[in-house]
C-alpha positions in Angstrom: -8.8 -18.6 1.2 -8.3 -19.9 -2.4 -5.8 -18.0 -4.5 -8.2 -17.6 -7.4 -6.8 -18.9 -10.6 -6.3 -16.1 -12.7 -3.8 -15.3 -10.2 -1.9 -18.3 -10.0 1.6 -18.0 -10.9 5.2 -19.5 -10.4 6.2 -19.4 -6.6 9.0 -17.6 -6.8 7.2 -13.7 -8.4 7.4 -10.9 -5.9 3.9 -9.9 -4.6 3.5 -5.9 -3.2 1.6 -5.2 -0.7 0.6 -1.3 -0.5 -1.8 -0.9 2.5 -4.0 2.2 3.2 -7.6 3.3 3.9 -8.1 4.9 0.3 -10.5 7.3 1.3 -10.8 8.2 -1.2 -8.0 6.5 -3.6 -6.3 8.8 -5.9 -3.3 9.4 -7.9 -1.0 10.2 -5.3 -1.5 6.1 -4.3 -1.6 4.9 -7.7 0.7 6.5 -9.5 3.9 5.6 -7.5 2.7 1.8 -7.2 2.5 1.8 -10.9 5.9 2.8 -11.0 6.9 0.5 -8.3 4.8 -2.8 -10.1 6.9 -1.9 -13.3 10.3 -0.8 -12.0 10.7 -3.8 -9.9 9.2 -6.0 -12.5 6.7 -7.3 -9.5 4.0 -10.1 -10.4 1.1 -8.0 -8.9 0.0 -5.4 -6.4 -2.1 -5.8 -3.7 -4.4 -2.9 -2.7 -5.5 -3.8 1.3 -7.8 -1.2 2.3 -7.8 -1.0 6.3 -11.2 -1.8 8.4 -10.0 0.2 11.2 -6.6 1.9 10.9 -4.4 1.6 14.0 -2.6 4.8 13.6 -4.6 7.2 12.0 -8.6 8.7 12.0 -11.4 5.9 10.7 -12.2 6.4 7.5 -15.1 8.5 6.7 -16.5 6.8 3.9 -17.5 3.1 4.6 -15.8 0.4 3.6 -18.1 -0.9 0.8 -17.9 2.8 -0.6 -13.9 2.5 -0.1 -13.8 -0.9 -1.4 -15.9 0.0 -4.4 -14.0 3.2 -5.9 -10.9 0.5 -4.9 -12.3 -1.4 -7.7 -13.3 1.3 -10.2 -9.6 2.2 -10.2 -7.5 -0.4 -10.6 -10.2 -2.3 -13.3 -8.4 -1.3 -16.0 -4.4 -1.8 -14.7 -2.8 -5.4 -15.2 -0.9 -6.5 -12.1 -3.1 -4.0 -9.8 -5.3 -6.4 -7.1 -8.1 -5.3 -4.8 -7.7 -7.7 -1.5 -10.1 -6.8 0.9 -9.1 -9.4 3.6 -8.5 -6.6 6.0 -12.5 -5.8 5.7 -13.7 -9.0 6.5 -11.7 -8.8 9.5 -12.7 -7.9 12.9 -10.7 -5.7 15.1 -7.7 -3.3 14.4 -5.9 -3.7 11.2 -2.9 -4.8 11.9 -0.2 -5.6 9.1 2.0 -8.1 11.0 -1.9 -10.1 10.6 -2.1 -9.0 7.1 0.9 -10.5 6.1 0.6 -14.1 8.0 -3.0 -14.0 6.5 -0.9 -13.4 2.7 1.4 -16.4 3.6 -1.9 -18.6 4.5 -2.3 -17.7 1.3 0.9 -17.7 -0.7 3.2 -19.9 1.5 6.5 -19.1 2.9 8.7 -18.9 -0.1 6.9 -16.5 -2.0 8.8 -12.9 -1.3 6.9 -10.3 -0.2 7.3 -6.5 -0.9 5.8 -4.1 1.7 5.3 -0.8 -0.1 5.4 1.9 2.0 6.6 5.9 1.5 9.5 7.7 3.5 7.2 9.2 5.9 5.2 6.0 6.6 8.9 4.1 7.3 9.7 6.2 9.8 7.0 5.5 12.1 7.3 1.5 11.8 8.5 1.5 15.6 5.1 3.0 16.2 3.6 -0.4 14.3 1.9 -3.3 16.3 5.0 -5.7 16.8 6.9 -3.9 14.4 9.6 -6.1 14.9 8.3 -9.1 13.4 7.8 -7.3 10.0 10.8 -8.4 8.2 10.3 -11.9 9.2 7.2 -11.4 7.1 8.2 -9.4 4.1 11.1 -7.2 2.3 9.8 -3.7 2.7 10.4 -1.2 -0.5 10.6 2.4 0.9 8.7 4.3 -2.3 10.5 7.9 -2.2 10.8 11.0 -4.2 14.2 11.4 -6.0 17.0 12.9 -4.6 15.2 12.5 -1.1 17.8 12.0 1.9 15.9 8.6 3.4 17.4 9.2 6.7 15.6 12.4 7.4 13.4 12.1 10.0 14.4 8.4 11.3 15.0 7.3 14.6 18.5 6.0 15.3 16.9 2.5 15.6 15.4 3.1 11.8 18.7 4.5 10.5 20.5 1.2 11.6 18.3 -1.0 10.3 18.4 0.5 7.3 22.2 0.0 7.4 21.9 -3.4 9.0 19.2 -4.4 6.0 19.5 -2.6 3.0 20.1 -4.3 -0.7 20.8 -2.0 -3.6 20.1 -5.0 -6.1 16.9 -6.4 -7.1 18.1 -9.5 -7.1 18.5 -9.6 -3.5 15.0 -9.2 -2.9 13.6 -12.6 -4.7 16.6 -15.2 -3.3 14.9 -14.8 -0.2 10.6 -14.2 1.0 12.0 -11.5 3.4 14.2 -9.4 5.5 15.7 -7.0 3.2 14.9 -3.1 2.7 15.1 -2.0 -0.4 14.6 1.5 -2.0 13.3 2.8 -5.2 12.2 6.2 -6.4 9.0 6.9 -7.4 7.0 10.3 -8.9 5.6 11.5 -5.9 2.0 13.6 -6.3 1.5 16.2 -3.6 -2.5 15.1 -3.4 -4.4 13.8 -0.2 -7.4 12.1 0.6 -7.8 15.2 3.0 -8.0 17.5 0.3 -9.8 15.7 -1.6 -12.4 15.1 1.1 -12.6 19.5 2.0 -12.9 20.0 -1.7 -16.0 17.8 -1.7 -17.8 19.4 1.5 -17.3 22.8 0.1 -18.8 21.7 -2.9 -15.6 22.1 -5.3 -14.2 20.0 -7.9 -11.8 17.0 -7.3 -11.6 16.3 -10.7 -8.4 15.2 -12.1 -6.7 14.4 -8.4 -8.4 10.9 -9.0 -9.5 8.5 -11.6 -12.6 9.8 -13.4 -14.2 6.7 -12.7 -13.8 7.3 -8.8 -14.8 11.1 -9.2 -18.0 10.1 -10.7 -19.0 7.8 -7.9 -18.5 9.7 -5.2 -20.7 12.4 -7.1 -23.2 10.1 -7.7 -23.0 8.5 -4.0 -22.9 12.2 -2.3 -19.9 11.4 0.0 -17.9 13.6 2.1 -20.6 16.2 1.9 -20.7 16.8 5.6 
């Protein structure tokens, strides 16, 4: 696939990666990659939305209803990117084929940044070969401030954690990979699940999610039932 050229930049800019089925998105996902994107000075976001999550429920909205309130809101946020290659793929979603799809893409030097929260990190061993995923990318655990990160992690978590941590940015573009890094973030306590009850009992999601996205799914009827 062509990197489109809008999005060409040097080599060496950090890409995130922040994967999900965004069903619906809200600001619980995009307010703490916005303050990832600007804290860690990244070149862009990329917003994946899963075909077929290996670890959770499907989604209940389709993907072209995902991928279009996806669009609606990141429209208006520099550095935020809709990538859909996880749609036009067949079979489980798996981000160890995510991220060799990106470096098809971006080549091997470009460093990575798999953005995932506290509670997400500490089922990585759960992950389809799990263990490749720092061959692939640095992975940025996105937590709420003050947060103990070792709460709830396996002892194999906790010593890679030891084993890979950086506590300078720097660290992270030297290198396309292999490093943990951590960063704190404003964490909102909204879900999609909420989000998704409020709608079949007929209440009002409004301002949990971009107005934009609130109108569509009133206009498009989902999550009724």
């Amino acid at each position: 696939m062509a990197i489109p050229a809008a999005e060409q930049t040097r080599c060496n800019d950090m890409i995130g990666i922040f994967g999900g089925t965004f069903d619906p998105v809200h600001f619980g996902h995009l307010r703490p990659a916005l303050e990832v994107l600007e804290r860690m000075a990244l070149d862009q976001i990329r917003f994946i939305p899963a075909r077929q999550p290996p670890h959770r429920d499907q989604p209940l909205a389709s993907a072209e209803h995902r991928l279009a309130m996806l669009k609606l809101a990141l429209a208006d946020q520099p550095g935020f990117v809709m990538d859909d290659r996880e749609l036009r793929r067949s079979g489980p979603s798996y981000m160890i084929d995510t991220l060799h799809s990106l470096r098809e893409d971006y080549g091997v030097d470009r460093p990575f940044c798999l953005i995932l929260g506290l509670d997400a990190f500490s089922g990585l061993e759960s992950w389809h070969r799990w263990q490749e995923i720092l061959d692939a990318t640095h992975i940025v655990i996105a937590q709420r401030p003050l947060a103990d990160q070792r709460v709830g992690l396996s002892p194999g978590l906790q010593a890679l954690l030891d084993q890979r941590r950086v506590r300078q940015l720097s660290e992270l573009e030297t290198r396309p990979a292999g490093h943990l890094y951590q960063v704190e973030v404003t964490q909102l306590a909204i879900s999609a699940t909420a989000i998704r009850d409020y709608c079949r009992q007929d209440k009002s999601c409004r301002f949990l999610l971009p107005d934009t996205v609130y109108e569509y799914i009133q206009r498009s009827g989902l999550y009724k039932f």
